[in-house]
C-alpha positions, -999 to +999 in steps of 0.1 A: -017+018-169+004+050-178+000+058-214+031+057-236+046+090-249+044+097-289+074+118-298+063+118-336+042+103-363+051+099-400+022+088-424+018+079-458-010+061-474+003+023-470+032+033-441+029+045-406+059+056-385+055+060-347+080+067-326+080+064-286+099+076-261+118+052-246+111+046-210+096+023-187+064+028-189+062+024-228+063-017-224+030-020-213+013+001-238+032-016-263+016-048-256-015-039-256-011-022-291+004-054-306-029-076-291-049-051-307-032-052-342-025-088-335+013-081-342+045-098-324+022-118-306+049-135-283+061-101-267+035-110-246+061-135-225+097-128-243+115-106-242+094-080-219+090-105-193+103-121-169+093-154-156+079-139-128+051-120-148+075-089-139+087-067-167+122-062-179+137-027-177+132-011-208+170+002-212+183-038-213+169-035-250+193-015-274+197-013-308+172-047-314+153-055-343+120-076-345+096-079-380+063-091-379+042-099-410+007-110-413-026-110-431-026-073-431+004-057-419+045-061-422+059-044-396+090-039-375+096-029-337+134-010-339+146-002-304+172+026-304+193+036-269+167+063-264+140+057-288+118+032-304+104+028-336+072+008-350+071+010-387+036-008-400+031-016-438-005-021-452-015-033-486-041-008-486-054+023-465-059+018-428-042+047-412-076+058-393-080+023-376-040+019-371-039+056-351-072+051-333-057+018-319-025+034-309-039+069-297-061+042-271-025+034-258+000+064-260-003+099-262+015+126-282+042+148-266+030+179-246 
C-alpha cells in the first residue's frame, strides 16, 4: 500500500486539521486511518467500494461531507475537487496519538 500524501497539518490543542492530496491512492490509506481511530466505520464498504471489493475512483467524490462523532472524537471527512480535508475534535489532548496513527498511513509533501 502507497502511502497517502500530507499537503499540510494545522494543530491546536483539542483540533487537528490534515489535509491530503487528492488522488487515487489516498482511499486506502484513509481507511486504514479511520479503523485505527475507529472513525466512519462504514467507509469500509460505501462509498469507497464497489461491490466487487474494487475501489471507486477518487475524483467521483466532490465537494461531500461526512461527520463522525464518538467516545472521543467529532470529526468530519470534507472532499474538495482537488483536496480533502479531515478535521478531528478531542475533548482533551491527543495530538501525539492522532499524528502517530496518521503518519503510519501518509506522508508529508516532499
Amino acid at each position: 500500500m502507497e502511502k497517502a500524501i500530507i499537503l499540510g497539518v494545522n494543530k491546536s490543542k483539542l483540533r487537528d486539521v490534515y489535509v491530503f492530496k487528492k488522488e487515487k491512492k489516498v482511499i486506502e490509506p484513509l481507511i486504514k486511518i479511520f479503523k485505527k481511530l475507529k472513525l466512519f466505520n462504514y467507509y469500509e464498504s460505501y462509498p469507497f467500494k464497489e461491490e466487487s471489493g474494487e475501489y471507486k475512483a477518487v475524483n467521483e467524490f466532490i465537494d461531500l461531507v461526512y461527520h463522525d462523532k464518538t467516545q472521543y472524537y467529532d470529526a468530519d471527512l470534507i472532499i474538495g475537487d482537488k483536496k480533502i480535508f479531515l478535521i478531528i475534535r478531542t475533548k482533551e489532548d491527543r495530538q501525539q496519538q492522532i499524528t502517530k496513527i496518521i503518519t503510519k498511513f501518509a506522508d508529508f509533501k516532499k
